[in-house]
C-alpha positions in Angstrom: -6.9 13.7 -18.3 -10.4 13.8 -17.8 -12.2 14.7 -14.4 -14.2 11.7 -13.0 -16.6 14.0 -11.1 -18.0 16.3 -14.2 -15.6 15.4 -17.2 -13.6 18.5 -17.4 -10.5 19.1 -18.1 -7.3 18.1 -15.1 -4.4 20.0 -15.0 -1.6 18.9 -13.1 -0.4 20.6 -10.1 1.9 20.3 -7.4 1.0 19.9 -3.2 3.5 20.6 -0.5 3.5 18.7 2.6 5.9 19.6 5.5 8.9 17.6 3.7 7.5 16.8 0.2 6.2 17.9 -2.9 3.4 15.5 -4.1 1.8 15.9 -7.5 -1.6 15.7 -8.2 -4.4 17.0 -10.4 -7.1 19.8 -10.5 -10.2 20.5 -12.3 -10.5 23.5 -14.2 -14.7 22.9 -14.1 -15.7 21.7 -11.0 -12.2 22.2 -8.8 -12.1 18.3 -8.2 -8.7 17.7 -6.8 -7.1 14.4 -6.4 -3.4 13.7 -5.3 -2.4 11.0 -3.8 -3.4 11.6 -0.3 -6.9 11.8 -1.3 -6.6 8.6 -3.9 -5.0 6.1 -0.9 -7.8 7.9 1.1 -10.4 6.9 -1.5 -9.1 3.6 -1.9 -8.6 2.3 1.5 -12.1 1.2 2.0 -10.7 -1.7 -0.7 -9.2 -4.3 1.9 -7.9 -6.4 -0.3 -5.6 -3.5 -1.9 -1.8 -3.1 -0.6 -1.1 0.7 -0.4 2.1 1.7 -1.9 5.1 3.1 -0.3 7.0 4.4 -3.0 6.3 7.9 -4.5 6.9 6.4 -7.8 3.8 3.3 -7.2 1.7 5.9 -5.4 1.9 8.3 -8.9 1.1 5.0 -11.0 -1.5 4.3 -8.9 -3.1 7.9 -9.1 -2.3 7.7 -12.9 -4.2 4.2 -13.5 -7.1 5.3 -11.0 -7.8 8.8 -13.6 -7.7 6.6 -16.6 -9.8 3.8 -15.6 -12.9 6.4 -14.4 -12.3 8.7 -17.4 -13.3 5.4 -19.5 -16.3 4.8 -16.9 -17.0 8.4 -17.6 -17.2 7.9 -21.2 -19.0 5.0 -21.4 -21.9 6.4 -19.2 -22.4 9.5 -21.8 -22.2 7.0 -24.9 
């Protein structure tokens, strides 16, 4: 995955919260992080969007988010 802030690279990494273990993802360039605590975060100011409540949704959701600005990314450099 590519980071939406600088275009680096993302690593996955893992963030533990008093009774979870979320995942999420860190850039090795610019030390971007995103999990999905900061993605609802992000997205909230979307009224229209219905926040997850499954871990498995929130990962898709985090997933689909890093894909869709890595292709904004891309097509801002072309």
């Amino acid at each position: 995955m590519r980071c939406h802030r600088c275009g680096g690279r993302m690593i996955s990494e893992r963030y533990y919260e008093v009774n979870d273990v979320l995942p999420g993802w860190h850039c090795v360039m610019c030390g971007e992080i995103l999990d999905p605590v900061i993605l609802l975060h992000r997205l909230s100011q979307n009224a229209d969007l219905k926040i997850p409540e499954e871990k498995e949704e929130i990962i898709n959701l985090l997933q689909k988010y890093l894909q869709n600005d890595s292709k904004k990314l891309a097509e801002v450099k072309a």
